[in-house]
PQR file with spaces between the fields and no chain letter, atoms N, CA, C, O and H, PARSE charges and radii, in Angstrom:
ATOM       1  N    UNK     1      37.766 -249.223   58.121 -0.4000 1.5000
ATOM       2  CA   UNK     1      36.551 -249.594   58.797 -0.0000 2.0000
ATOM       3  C    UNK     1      36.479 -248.872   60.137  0.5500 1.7000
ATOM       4  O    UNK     1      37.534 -248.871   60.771 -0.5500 1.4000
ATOM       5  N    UNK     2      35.545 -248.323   60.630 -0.4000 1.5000
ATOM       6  CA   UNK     2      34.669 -247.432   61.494 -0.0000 2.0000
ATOM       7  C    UNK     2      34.537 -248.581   62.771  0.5500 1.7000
ATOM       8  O    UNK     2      34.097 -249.683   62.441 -0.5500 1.4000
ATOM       9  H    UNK     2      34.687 -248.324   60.115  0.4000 1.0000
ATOM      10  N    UNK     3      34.843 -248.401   63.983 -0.4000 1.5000
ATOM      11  CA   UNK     3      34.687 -249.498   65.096 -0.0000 2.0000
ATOM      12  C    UNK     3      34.011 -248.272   66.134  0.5500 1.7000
ATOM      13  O    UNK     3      34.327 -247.087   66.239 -0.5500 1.4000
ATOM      14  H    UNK     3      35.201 -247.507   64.251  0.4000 1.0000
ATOM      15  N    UNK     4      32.982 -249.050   66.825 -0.4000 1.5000
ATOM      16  CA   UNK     4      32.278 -248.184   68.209 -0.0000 2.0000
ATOM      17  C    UNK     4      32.505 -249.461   69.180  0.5500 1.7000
ATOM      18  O    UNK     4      32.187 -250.650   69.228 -0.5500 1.4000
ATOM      19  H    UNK     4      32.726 -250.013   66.740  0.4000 1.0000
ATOM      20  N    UNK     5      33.448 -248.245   70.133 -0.4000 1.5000
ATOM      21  CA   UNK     5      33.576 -248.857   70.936 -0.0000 2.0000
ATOM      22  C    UNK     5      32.998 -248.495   72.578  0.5500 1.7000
ATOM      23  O    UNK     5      33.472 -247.384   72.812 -0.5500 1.4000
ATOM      24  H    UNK     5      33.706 -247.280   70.095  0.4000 1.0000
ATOM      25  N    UNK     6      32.559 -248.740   73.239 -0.4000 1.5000
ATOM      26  CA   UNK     6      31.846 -248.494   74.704 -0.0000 2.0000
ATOM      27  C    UNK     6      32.298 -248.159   75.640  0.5500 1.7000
ATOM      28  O    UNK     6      32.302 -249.268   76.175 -0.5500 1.4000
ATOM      29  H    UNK     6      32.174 -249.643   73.049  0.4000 1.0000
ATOM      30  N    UNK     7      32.857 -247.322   76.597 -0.4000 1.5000
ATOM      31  CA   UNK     7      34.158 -247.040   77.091 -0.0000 2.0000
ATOM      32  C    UNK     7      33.150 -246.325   78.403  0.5500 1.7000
ATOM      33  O    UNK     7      32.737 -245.193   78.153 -0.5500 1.4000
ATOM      34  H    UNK     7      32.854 -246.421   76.162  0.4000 1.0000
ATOM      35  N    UNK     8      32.730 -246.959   79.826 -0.4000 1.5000
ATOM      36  CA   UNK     8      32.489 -246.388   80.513 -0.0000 2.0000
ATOM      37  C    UNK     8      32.925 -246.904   81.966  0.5500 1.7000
ATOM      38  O    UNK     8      33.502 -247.987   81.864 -0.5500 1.4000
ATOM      39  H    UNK     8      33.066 -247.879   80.028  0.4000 1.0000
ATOM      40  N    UNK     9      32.826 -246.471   83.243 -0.4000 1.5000
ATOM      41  CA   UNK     9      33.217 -246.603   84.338 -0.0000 2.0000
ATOM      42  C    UNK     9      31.889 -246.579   84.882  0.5500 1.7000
ATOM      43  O    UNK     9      31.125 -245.623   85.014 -0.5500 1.4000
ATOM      44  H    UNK     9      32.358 -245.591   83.327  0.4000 1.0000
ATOM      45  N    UNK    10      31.685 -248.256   85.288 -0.4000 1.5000
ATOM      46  CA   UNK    10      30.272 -248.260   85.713 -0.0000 2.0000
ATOM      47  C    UNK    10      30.509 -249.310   87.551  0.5500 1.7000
ATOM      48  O    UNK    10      31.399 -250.130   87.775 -0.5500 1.4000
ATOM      49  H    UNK    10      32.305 -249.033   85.180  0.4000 1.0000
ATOM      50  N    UNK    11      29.436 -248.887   88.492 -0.4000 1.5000
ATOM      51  CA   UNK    11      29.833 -250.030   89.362 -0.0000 2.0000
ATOM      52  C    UNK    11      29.306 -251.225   88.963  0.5500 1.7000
ATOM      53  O    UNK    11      28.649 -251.411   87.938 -0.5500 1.4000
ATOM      54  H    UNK    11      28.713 -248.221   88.310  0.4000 1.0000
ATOM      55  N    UNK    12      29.739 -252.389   90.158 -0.4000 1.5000
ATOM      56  CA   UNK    12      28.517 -253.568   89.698 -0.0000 2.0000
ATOM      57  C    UNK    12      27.599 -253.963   89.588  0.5500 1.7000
ATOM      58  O    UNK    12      27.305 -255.073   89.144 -0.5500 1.4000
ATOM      59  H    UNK    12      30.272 -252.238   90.990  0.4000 1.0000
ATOM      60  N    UNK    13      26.464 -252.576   90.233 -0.4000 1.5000
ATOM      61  CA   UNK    13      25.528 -252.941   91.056 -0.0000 2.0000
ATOM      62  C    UNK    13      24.875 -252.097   88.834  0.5500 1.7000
ATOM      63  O    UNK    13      23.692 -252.206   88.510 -0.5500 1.4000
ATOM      64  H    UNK    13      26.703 -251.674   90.594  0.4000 1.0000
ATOM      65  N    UNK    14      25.652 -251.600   88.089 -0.4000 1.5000
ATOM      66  CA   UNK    14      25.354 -251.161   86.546 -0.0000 2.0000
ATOM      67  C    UNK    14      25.093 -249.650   86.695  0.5500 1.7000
ATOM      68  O    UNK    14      24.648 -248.998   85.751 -0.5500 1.4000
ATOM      69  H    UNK    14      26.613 -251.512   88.353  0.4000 1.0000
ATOM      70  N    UNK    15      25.329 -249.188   87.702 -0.4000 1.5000
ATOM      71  CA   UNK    15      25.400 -247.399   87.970 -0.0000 2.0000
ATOM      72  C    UNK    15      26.368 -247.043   87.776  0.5500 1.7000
ATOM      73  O    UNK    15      27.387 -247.545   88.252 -0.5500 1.4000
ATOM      74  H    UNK    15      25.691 -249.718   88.469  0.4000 1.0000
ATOM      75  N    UNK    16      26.312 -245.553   86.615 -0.4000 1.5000
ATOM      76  CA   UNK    16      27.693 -244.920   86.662 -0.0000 2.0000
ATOM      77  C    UNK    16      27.577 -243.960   87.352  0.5500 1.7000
ATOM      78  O    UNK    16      28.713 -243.507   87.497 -0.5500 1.4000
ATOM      79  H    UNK    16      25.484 -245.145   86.229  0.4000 1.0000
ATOM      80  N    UNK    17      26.771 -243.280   87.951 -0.4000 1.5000
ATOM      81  CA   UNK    17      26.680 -241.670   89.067 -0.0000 2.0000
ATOM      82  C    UNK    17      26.064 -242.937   90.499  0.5500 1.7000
ATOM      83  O    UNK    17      25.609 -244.032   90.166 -0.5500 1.4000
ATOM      84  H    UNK    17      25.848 -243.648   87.834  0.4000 1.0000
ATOM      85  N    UNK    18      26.144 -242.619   91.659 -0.4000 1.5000
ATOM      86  CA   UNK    18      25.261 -242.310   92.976 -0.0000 2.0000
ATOM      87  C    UNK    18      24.516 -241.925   92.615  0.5500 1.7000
ATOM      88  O    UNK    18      24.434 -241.436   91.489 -0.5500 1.4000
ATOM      89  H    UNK    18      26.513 -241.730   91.929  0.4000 1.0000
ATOM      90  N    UNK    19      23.407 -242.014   93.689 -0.4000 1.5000
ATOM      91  CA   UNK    19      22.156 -241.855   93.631 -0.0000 2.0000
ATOM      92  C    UNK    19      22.085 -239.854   93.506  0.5500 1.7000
ATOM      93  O    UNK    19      21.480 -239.138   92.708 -0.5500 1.4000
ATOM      94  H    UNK    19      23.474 -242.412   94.605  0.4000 1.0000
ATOM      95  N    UNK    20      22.831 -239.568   94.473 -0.4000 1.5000
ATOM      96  CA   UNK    20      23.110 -237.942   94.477 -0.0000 2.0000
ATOM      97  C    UNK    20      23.809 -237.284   93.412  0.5500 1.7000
ATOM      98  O    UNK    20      24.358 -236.202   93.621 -0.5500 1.4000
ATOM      99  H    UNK    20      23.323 -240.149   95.122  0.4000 1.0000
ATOM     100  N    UNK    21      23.839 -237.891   92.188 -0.4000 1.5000
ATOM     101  CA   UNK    21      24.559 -237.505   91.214 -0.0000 2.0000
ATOM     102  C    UNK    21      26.366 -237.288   91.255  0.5500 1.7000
ATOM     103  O    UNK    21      26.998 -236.502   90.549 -0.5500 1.4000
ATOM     104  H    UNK    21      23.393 -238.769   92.019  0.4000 1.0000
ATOM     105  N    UNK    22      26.937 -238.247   92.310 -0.4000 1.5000
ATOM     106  CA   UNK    22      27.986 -237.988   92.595 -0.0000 2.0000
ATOM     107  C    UNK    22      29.136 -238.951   91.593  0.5500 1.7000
ATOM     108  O    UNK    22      28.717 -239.722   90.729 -0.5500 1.4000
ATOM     109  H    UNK    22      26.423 -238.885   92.883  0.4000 1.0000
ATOM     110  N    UNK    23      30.406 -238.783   91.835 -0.4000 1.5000
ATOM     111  CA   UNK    23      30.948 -240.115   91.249 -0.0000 2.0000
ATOM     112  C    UNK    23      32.200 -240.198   92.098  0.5500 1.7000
ATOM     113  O    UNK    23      33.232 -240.666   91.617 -0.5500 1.4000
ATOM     114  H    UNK    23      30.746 -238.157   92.536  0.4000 1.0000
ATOM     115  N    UNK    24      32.137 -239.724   93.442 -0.4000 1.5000
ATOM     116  CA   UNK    24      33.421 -239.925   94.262 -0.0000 2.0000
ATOM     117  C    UNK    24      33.965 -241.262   94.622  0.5500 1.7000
ATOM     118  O    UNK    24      35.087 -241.504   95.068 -0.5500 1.4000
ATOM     119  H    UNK    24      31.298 -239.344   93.833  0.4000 1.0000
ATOM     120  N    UNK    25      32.770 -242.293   94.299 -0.4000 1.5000
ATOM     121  CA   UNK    25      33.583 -244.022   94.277 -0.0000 2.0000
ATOM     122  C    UNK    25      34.000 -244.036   93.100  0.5500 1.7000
ATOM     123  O    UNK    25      33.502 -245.132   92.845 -0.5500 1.4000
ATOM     124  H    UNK    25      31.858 -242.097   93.937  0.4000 1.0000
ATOM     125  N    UNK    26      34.492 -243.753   92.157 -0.4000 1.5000
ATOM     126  CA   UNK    26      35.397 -243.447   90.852 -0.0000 2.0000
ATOM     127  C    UNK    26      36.850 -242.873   91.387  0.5500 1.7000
ATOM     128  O    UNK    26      37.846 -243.381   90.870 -0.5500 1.4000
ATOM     129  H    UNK    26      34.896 -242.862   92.364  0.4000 1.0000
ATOM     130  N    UNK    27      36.997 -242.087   92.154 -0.4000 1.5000
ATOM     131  CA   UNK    27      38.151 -241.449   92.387 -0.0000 2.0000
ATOM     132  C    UNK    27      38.941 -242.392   92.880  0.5500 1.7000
ATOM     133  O    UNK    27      40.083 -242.162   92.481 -0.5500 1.4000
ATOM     134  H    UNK    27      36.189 -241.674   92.574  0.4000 1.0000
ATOM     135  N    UNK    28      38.907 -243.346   93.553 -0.4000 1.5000
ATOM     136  CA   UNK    28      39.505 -244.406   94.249 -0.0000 2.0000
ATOM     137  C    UNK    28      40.318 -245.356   93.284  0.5500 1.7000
ATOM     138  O    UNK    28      40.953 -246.312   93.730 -0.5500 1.4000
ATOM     139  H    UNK    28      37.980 -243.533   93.878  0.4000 1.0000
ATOM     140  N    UNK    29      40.267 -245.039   91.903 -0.4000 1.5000
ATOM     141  CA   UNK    29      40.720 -245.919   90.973 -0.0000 2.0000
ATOM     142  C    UNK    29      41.366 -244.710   89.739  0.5500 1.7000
ATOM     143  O    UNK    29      41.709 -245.138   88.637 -0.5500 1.4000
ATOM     144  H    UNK    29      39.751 -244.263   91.540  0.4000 1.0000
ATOM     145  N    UNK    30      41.484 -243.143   90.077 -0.4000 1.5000
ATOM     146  CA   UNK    30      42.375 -242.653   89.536 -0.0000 2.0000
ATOM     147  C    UNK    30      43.756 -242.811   89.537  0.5500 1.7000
ATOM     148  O    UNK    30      44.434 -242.301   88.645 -0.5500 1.4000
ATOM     149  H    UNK    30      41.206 -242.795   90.972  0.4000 1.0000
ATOM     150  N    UNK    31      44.367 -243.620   90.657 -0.4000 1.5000
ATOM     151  CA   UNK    31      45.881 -243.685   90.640 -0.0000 2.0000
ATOM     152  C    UNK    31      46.379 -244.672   90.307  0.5500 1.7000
ATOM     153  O    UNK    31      47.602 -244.678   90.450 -0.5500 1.4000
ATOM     154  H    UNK    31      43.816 -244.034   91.381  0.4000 1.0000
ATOM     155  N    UNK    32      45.574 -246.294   89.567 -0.4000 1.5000
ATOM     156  CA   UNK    32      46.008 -247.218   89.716 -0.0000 2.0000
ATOM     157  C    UNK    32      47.558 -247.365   88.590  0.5500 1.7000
ATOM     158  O    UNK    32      47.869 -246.826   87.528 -0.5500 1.4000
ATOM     159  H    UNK    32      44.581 -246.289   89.452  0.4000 1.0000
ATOM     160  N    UNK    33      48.004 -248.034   89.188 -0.4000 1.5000
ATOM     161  CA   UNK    33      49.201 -247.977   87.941 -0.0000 2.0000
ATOM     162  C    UNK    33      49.108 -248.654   86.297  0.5500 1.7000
ATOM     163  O    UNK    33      48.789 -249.793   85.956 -0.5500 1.4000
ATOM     164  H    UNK    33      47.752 -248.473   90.051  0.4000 1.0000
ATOM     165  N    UNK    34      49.438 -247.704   85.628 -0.4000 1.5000
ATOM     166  CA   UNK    34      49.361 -248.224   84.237 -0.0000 2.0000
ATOM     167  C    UNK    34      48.242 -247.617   83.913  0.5500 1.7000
ATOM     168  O    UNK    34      48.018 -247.708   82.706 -0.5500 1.4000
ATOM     169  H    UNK    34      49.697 -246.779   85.904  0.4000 1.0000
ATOM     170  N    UNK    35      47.162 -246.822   84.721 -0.4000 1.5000
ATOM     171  CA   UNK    35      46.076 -246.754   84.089 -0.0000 2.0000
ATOM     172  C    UNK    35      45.771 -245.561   82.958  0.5500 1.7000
ATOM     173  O    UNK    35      45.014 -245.514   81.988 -0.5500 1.4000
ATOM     174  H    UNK    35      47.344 -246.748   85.702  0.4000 1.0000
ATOM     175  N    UNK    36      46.887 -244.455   83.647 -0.4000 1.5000
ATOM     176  CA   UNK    36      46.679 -243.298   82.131 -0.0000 2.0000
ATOM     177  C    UNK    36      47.162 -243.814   80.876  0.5500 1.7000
ATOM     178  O    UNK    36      46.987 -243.521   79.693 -0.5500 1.4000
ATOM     179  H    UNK    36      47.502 -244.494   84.435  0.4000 1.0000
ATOM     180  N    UNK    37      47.934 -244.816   81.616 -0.4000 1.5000
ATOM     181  CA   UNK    37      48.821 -245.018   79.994 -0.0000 2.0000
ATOM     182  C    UNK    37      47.595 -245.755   79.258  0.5500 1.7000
ATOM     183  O    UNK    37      47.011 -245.199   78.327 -0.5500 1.4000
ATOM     184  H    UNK    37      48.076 -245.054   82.576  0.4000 1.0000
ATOM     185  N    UNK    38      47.312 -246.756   79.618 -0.4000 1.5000
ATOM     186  CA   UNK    38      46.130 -247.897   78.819 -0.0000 2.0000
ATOM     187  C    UNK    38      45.225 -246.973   78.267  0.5500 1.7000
ATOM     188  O    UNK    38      44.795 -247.114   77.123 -0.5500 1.4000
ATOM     189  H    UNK    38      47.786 -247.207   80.374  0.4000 1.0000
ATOM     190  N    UNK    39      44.760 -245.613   79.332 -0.4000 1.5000
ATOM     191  CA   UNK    39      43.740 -244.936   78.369 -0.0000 2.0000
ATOM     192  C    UNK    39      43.923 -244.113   76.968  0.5500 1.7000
ATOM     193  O    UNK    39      43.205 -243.918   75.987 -0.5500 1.4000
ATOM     194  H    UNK    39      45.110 -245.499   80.261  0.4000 1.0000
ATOM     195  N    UNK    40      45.442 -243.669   77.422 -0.4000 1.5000
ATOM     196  CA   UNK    40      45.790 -242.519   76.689 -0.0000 2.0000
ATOM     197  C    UNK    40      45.814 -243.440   75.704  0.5500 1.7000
ATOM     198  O    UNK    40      45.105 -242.910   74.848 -0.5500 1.4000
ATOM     199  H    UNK    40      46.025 -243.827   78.219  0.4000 1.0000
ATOM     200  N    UNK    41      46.201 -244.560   75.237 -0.4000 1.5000
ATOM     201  CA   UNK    41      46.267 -245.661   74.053 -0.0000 2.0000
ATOM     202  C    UNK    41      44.968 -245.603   73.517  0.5500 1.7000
ATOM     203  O    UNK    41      44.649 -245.213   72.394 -0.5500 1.4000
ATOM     204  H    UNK    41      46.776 -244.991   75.933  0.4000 1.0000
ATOM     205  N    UNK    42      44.227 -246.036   74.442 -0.4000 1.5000
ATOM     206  CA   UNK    42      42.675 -246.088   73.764 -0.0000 2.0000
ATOM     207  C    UNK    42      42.166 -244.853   73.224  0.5500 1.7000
ATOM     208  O    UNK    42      41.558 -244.740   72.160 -0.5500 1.4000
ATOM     209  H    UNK    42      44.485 -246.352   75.354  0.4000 1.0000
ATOM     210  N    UNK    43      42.536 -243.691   74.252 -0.4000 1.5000
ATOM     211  CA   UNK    43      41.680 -242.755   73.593 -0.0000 2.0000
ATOM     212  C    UNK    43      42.365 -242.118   72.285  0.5500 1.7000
ATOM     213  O    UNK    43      41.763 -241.273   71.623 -0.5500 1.4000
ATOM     214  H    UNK    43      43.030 -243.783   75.117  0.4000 1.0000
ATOM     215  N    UNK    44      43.730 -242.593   71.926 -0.4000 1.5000
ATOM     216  CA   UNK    44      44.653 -242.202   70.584 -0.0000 2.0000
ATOM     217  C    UNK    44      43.449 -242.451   69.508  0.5500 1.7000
ATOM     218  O    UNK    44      42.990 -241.567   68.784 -0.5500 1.4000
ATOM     219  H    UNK    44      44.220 -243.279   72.464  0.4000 1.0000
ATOM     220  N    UNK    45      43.074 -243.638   69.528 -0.4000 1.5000
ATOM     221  CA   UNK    45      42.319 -244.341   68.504 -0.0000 2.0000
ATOM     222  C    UNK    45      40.894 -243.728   68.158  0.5500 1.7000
ATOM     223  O    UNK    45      40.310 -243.831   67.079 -0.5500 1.4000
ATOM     224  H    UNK    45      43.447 -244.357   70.115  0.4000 1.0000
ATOM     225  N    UNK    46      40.445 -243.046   69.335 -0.4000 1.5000
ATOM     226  CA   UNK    46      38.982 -242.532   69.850 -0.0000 2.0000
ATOM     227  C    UNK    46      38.689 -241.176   68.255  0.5500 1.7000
ATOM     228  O    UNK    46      39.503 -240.267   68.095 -0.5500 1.4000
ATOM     229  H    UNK    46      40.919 -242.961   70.211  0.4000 1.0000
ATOM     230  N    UNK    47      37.517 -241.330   67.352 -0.4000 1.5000
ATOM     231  CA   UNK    47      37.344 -240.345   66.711 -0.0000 2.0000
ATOM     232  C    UNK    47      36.375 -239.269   67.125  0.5500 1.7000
ATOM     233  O    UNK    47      36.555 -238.051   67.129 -0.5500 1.4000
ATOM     234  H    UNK    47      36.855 -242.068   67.482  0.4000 1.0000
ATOM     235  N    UNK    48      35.546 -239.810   67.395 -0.4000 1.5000
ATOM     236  CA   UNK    48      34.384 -239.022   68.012 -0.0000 2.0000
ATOM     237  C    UNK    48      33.720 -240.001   69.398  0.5500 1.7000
ATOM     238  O    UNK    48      33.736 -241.219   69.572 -0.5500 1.4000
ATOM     239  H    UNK    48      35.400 -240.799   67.391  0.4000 1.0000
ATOM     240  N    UNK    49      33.107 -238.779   70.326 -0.4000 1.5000
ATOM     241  CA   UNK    49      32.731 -239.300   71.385 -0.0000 2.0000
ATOM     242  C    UNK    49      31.194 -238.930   71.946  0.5500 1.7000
ATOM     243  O    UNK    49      30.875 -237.884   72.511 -0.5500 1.4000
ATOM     244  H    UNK    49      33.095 -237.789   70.185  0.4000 1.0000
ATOM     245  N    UNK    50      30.462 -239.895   71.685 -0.4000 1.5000
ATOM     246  CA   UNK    50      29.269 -240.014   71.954 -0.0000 2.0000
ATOM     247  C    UNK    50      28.637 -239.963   73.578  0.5500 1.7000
ATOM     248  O    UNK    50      29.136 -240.896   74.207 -0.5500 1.4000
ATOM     249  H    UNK    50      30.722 -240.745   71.226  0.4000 1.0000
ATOM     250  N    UNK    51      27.920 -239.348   74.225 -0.4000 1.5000
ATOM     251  CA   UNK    51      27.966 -239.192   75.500 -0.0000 2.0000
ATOM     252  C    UNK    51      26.487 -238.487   75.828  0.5500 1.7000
ATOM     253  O    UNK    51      25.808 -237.631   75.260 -0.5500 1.4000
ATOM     254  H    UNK    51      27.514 -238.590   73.714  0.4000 1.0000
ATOM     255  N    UNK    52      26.354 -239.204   76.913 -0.4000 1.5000
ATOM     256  CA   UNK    52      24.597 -238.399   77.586 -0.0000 2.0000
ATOM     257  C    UNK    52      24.750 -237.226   77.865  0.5500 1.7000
ATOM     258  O    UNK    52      25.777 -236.566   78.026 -0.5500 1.4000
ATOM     259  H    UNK    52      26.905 -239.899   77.375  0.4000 1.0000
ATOM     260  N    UNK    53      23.209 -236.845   77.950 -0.4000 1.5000
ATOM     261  CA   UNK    53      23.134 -235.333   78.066 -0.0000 2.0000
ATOM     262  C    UNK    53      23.328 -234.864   79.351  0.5500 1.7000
ATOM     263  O    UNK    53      23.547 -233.666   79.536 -0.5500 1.4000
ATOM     264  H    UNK    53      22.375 -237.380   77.820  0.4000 1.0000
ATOM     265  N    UNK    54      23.258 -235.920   80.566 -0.4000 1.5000
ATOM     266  CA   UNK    54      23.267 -235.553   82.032 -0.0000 2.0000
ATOM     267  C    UNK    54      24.866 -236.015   82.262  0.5500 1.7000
ATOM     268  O    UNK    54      25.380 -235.337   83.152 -0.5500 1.4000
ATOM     269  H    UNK    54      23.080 -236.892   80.415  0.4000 1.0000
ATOM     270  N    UNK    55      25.578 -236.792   81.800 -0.4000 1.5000
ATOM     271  CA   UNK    55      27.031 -236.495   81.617 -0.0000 2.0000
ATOM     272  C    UNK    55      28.053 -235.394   81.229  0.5500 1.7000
ATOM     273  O    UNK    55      29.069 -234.976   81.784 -0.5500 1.4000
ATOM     274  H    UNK    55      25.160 -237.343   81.077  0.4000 1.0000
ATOM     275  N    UNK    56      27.398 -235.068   80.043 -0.4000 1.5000
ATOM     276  CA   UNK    56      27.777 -233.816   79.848 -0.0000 2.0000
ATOM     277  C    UNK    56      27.348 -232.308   80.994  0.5500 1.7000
ATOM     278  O    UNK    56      28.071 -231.529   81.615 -0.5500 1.4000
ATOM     279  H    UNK    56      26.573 -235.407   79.592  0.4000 1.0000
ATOM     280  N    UNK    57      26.390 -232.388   80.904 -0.4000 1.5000
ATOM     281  CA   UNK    57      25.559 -231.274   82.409 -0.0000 2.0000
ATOM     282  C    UNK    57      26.609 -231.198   83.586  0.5500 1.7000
ATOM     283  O    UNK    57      27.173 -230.230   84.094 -0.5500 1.4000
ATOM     284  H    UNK    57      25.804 -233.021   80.400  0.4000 1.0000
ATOM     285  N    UNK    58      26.698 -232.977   83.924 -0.4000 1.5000
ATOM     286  CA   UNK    58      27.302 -232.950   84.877 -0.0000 2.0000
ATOM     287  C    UNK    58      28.747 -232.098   84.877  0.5500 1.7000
ATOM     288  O    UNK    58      29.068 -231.194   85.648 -0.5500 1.4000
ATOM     289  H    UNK    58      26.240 -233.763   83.511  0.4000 1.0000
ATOM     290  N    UNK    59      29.653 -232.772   83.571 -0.4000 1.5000
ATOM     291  CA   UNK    59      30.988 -231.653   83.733 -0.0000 2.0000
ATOM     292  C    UNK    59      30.802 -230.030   83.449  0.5500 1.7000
ATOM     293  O    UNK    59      31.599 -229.108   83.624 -0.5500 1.4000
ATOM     294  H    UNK    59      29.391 -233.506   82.945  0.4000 1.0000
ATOM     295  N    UNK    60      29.396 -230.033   82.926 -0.4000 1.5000
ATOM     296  CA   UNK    60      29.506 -228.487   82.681 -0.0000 2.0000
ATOM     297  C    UNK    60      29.503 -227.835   84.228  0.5500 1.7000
ATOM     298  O    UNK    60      30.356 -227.105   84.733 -0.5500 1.4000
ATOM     299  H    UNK    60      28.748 -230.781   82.784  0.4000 1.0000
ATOM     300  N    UNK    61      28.441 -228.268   84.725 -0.4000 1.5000
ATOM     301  CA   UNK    61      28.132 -227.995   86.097 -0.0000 2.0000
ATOM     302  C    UNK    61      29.132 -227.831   87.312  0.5500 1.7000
ATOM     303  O    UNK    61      29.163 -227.139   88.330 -0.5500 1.4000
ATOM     304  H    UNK    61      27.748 -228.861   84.315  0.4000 1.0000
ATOM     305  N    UNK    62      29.916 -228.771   86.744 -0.4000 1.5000
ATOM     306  CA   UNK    62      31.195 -229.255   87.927 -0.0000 2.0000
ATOM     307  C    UNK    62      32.228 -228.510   87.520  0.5500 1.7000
ATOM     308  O    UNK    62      33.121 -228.600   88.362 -0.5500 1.4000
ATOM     309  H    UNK    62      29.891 -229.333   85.917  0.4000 1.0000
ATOM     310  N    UNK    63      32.596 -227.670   86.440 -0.4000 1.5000
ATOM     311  CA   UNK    63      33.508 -227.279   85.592 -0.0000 2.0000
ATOM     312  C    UNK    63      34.830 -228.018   85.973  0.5500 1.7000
ATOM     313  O    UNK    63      35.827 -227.618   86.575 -0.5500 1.4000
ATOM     314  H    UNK    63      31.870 -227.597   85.756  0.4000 1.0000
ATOM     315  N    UNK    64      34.420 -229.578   85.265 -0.4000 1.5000
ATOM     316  CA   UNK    64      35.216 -230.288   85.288 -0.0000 2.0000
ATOM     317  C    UNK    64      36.256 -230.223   84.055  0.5500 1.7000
ATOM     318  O    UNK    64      35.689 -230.075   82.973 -0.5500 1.4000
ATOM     319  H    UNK    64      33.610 -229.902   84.776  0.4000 1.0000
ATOM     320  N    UNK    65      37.047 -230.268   84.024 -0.4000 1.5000
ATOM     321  CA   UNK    65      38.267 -230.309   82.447 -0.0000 2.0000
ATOM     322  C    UNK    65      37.754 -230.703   81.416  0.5500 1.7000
ATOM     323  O    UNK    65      36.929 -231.603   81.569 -0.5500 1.4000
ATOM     324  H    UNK    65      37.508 -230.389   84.903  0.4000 1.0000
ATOM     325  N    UNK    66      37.909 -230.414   80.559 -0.4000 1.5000
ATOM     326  CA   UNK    66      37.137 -230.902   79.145 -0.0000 2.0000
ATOM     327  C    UNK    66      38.781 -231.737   78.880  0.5500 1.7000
ATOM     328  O    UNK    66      39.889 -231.221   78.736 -0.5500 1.4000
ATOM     329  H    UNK    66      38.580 -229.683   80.434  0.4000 1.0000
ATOM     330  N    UNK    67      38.353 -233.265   78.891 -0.4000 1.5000
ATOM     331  CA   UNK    67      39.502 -233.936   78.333 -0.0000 2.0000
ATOM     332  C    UNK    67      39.661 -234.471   77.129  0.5500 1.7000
ATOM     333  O    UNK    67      40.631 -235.115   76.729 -0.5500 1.4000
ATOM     334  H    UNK    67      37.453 -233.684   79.008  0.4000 1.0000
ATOM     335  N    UNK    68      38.483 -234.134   76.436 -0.4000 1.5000
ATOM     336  CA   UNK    68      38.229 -234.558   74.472 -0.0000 2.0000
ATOM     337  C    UNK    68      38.990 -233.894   73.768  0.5500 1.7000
ATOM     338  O    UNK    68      39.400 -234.549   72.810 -0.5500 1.4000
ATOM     339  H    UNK    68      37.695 -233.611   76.761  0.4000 1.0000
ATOM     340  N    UNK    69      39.519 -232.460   73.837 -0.4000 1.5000
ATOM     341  CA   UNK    69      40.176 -231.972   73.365 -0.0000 2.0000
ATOM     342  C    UNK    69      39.512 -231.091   72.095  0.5500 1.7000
ATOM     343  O    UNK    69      38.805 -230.095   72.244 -0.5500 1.4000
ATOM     344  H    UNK    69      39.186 -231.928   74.616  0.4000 1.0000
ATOM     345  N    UNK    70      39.803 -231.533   71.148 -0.4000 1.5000
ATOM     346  CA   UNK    70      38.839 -230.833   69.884 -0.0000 2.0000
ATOM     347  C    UNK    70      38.100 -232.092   69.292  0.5500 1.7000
ATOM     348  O    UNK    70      38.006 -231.847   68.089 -0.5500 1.4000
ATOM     349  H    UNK    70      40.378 -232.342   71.027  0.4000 1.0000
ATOM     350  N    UNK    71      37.585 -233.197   69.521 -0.4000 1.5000
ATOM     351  CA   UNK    71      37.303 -234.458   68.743 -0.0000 2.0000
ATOM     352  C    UNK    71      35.750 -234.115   68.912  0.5500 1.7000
ATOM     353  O    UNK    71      35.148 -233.811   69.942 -0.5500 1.4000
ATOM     354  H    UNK    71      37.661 -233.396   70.498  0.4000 1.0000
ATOM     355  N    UNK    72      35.291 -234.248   67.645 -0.4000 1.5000
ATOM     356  CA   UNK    72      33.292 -233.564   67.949 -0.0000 2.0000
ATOM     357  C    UNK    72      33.219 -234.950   69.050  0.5500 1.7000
ATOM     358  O    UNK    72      33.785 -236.038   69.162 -0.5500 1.4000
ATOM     359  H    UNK    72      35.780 -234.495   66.809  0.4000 1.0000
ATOM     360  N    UNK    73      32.256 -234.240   69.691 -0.4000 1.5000
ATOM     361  CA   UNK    73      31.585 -234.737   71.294 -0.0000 2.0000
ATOM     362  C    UNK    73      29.818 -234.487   71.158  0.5500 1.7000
ATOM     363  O    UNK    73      29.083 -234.744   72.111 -0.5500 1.4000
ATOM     364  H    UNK    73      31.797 -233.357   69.600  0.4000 1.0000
């Protein structure tokens, strides 16, 4: 059986970018402990990854790391 699961980094206020298209209040929660590990678990399981078109823009733009690897995106 096929599971979708929702996997985003949003604030509380339900924004995932700043208003300026930024996401530098995200960085503040790259070092927490335990946290690559919990993802790297989740994303083991991850088959395909569904994602907006201004998300994507954004890492193209930013030539941010492509961290999907080969999994269609």
């Amino acid at each position: 059986m096929n599971l979708t699961q929702y996997f985003v980094a949003m604030s509380i206020d339900g924004y995932i970018a700043e208003p300026a298209e930024q996401l530098d209040w995200l960085s503040q929660f790259s070092n927490l402990e335990g946290k690559r590990r919990r993802y790297e678990r989740f994303f083991d399981q991850v088959g395909a990854i569904a994602m907006g078109a201004r998300s994507y823009e954004f890492i193209y733009r930013h030539n941010a790391p492509w961290f999907y690897g080969d999994r269609p995106t």
